[in-house]
C-alpha positions in Angstrom: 12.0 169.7 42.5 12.5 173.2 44.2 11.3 172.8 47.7 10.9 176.5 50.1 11.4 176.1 54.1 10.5 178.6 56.0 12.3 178.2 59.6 15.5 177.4 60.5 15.7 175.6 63.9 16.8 172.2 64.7 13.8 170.7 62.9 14.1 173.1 60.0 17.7 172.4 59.8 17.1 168.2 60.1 14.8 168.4 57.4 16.8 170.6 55.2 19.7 168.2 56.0 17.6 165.1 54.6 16.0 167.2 51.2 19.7 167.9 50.1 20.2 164.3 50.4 17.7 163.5 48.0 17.7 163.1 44.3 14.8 164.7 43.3 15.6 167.5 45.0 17.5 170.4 42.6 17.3 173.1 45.2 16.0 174.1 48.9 15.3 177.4 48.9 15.3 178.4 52.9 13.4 181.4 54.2 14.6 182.0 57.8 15.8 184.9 60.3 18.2 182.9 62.0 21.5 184.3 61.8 23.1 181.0 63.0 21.2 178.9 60.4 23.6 178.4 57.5 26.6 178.5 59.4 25.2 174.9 61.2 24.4 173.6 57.2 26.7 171.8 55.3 25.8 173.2 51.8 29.1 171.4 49.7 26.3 170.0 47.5 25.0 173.8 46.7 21.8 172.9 46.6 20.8 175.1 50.0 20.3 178.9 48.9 18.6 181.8 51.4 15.9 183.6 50.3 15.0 187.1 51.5 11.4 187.2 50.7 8.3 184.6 49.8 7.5 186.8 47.5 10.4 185.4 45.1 9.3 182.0 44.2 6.6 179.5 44.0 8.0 176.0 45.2 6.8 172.5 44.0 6.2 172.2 47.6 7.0 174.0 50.9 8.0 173.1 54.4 6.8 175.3 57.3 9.0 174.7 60.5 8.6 177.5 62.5 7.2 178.8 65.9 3.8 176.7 66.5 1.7 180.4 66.9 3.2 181.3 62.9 2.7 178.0 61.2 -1.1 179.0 60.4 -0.2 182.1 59.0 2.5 181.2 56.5 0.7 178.0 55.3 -2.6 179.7 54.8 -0.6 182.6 52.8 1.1 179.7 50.6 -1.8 177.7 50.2 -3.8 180.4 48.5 -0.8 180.5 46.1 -1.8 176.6 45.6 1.7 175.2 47.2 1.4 172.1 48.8 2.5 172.1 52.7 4.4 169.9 54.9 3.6 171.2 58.5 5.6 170.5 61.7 3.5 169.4 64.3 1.6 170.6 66.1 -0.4 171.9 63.3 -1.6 174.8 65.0 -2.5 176.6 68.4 -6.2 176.2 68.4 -9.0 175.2 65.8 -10.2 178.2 64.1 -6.8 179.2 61.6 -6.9 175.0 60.5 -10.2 174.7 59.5 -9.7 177.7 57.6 -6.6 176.2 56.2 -8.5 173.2 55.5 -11.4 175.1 53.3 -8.4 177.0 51.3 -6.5 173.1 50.7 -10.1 171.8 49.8 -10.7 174.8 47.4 -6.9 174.7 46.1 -6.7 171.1 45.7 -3.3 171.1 47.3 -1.9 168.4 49.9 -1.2 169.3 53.3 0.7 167.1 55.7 1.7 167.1 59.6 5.0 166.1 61.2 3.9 163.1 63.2 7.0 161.4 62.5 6.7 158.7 65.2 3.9 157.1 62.9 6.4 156.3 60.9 8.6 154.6 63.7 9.0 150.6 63.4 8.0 150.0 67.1 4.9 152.0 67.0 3.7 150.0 63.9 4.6 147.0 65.2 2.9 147.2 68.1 -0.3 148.8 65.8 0.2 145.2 64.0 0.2 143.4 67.3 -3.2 144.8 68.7 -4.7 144.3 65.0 -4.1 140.7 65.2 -5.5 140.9 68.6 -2.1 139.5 70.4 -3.0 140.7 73.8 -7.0 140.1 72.8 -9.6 142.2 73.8 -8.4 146.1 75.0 -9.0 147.3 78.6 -7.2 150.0 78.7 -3.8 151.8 78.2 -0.9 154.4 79.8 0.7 156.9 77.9 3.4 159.0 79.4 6.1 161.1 78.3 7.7 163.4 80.3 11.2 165.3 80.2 13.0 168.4 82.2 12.0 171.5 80.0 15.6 173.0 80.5 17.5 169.9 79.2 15.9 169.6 76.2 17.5 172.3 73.9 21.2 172.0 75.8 22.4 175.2 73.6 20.0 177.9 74.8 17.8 179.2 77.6 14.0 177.5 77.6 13.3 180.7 78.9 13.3 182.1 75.5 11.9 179.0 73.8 8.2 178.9 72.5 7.8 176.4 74.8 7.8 178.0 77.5 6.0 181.1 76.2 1.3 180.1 75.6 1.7 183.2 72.9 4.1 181.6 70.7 2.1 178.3 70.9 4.0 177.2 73.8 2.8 174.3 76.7 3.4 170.2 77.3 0.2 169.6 75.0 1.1 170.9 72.1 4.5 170.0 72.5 4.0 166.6 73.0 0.9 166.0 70.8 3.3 163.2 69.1 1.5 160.8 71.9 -2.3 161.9 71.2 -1.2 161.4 67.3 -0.4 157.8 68.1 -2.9 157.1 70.7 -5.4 157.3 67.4 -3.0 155.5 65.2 -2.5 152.8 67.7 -6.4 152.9 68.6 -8.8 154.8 66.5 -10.7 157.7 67.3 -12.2 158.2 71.5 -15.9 159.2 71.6 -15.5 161.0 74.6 -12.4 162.9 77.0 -12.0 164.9 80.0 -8.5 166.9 79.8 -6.7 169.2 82.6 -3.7 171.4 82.4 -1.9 173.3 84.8 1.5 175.0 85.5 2.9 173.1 88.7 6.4 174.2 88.9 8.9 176.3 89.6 10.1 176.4 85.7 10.1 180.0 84.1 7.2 179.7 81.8 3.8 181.2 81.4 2.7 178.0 79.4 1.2 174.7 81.0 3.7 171.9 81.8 1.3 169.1 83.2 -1.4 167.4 81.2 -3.4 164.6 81.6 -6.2 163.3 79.4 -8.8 160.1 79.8 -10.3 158.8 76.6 -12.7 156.3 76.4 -13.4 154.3 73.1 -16.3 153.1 71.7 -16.0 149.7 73.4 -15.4 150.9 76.6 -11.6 150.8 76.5 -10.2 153.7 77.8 -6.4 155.0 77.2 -4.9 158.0 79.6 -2.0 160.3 78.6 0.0 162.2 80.5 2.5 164.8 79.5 5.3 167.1 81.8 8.4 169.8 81.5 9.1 168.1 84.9 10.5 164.4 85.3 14.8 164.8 85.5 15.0 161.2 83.6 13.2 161.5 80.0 10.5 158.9 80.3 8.2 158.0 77.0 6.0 154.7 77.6 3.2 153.2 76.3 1.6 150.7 78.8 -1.4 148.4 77.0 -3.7 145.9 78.7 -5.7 143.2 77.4 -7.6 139.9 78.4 -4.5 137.7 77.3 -1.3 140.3 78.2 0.3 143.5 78.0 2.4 145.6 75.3 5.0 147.8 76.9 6.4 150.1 74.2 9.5 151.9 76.2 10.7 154.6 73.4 13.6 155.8 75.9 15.0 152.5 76.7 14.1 151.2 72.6 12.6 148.7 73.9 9.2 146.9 73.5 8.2 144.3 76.0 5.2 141.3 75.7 3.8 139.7 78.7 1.3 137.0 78.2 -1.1 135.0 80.6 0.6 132.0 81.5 3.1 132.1 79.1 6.8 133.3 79.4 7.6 137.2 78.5 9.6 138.4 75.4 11.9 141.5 75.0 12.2 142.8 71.2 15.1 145.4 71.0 16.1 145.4 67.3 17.6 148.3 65.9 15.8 148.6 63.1 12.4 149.3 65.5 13.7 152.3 66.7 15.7 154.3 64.1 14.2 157.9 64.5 16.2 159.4 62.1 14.3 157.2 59.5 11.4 158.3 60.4 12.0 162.1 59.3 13.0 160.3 56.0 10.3 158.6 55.5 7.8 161.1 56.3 9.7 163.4 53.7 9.7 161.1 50.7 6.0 159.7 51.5 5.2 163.4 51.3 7.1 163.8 48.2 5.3 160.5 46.6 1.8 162.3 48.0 2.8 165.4 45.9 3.4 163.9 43.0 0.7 161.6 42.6 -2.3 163.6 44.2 -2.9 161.0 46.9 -3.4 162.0 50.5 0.2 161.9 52.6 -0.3 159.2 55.4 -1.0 162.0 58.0 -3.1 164.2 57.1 -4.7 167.5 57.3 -7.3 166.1 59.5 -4.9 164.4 61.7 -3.3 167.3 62.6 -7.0 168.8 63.1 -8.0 165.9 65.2 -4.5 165.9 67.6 -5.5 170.1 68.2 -9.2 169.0 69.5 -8.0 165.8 71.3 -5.9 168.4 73.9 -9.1 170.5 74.2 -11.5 169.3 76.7 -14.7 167.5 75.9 -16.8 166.7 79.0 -17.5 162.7 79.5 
């Protein structure tokens, strides 16, 4: 397989790290402006060769991991060509360009897939496999929060200059972090209604939001709330969920997940093999690859990258 991505930043670069890796890969072909980006690559297997224009070939599939505001553009232009796409998360800056991209997949017959990697994190299903049997019983509701300080993410550069921090380039805590809203509807299905709010509250050098908060109510009354920041110091990603016979606390920073039932002692699960994140990039490349292949859907989908870009939008309760 000859496989095209187009960017070349950490994400671009992990992924192109884990396609040379696999068998039926022949070739990545990487399409990038970066002039840092192959001296960070270990290309000893010479599979990894630069490309100077799209133009040039016609992939068995492509990877787009650039800047959120150009991933629209560059998958719609491929699709029509009838490539199939892996996106990055988030899929896109607002509504409009993915339902477009959706008719052209639709019309092309191509699969398109979205980076929502953590659904493909042990923890996360166990606990999915934990509410299904109804360990914790009925749902009241749940916590989500993730938060970290914008300027110690990328250690290497100035956020300034990052599309984070920039609402243009697709920049802002919501999009950003759309990883939790992906997994709130993994974990819990679809809300029927949500009230959002963003807002720029700090100091930080950004013209992009870094507060959000969401409430989502479910069908059955149980209702899950999210909250997202550039802002905490400690990096803080927690999943709090209630129920009439105990609590799930899924603590992603501190790999741990924690059950507390009624009357009953609590138990601490911290197995490795729950929280191996670099598996997850793995495994969302080859279930993508297996998708590709066989014509079935990938396990996220078009839509769910669709659905994450609406859940950050408001819709009045």
């Amino acid at each position: 397989m000859n496989v095209l991505v187009v960017g070349c930043g950490s994400i671009g670069r992990r992924h192109i790290h884990n396609l040379v890796k696999l068998g039926k890969v022949e070739r990545v072909f990487v399409y990038t402006k970066s002039k840092d980006c192959f001296n960070a690559l270990d290309n000893s297997s010479g599979k990894i060769e630069a490309l100077k224009s799209l133009d040039t070939i016609t992939p068995d599939f492509a990877l787009i991991c650039t800047q959120t505001h150009k991933h629209l553009g560059l998958a719609i232009s491929l699709a029509k060509r009838g490539v199939d796409l892996f996106i990055e998360k988030p899929l896109a800056k607002s509504l409009g360009d993915a339902l477009e991209l959706k008719r052209i997949a639709a019309r092309k017959k191509i699969r398109v897939a979205v980076g929502y990697n953590l659904r493909f994190l042990g923890a996360v299903k166990f606990v999915k496999d934990k509410l299904a049997a109804k360990d914790i019983g009925d749902l009241y509701f749940a916590r989500i929060e993730v938060g970290q300080y914008l300027p110690d993410w990328r250690k290497s550069s100035d956020y300034r200059r990052s599309y984070s921090a920039s609402r243009k380039k697709g920049g802002g805590v919501s999009l950003d972090l759309s990883h939790e809203i992906d997994y709130m509807r993994y974990l819990f299905g679809d809300p029927i209604e949500w009230k959002v709010m963003k807002a720029r509250v700090s100091g930080l050098e950004i013209d992009s939001d870094d507060i959000f908060e969401g409430i989502y109510r479910y069908i059955n009354n149980f209702v899950c709330s999210v909250h997202m920041d550039y802002l905490q110091p400690k990096k803080r990603r927690l999943t709090r969920i209630v129920g009439s016979k105990g609590v799930i606390i899924l603590d992603l920073a501190r790999m741990e997940i924690r059950i507390e039932k009624t009357g009953k002692k609590g138990s601490v699960i911290k197995e490795a093999k729950y929280f191996d994140l670099d598996k997850t990039y793995k495994d969302e490349l080859k279930d993508f690859i297996v998708s590709a292949e066989s014509g079935r859907a990938p396990r996220v989908t078009i839509d769910d990258g669709i659905k994450a870009v609406e859940l950050i939008q408001d819709k009045n309760v």
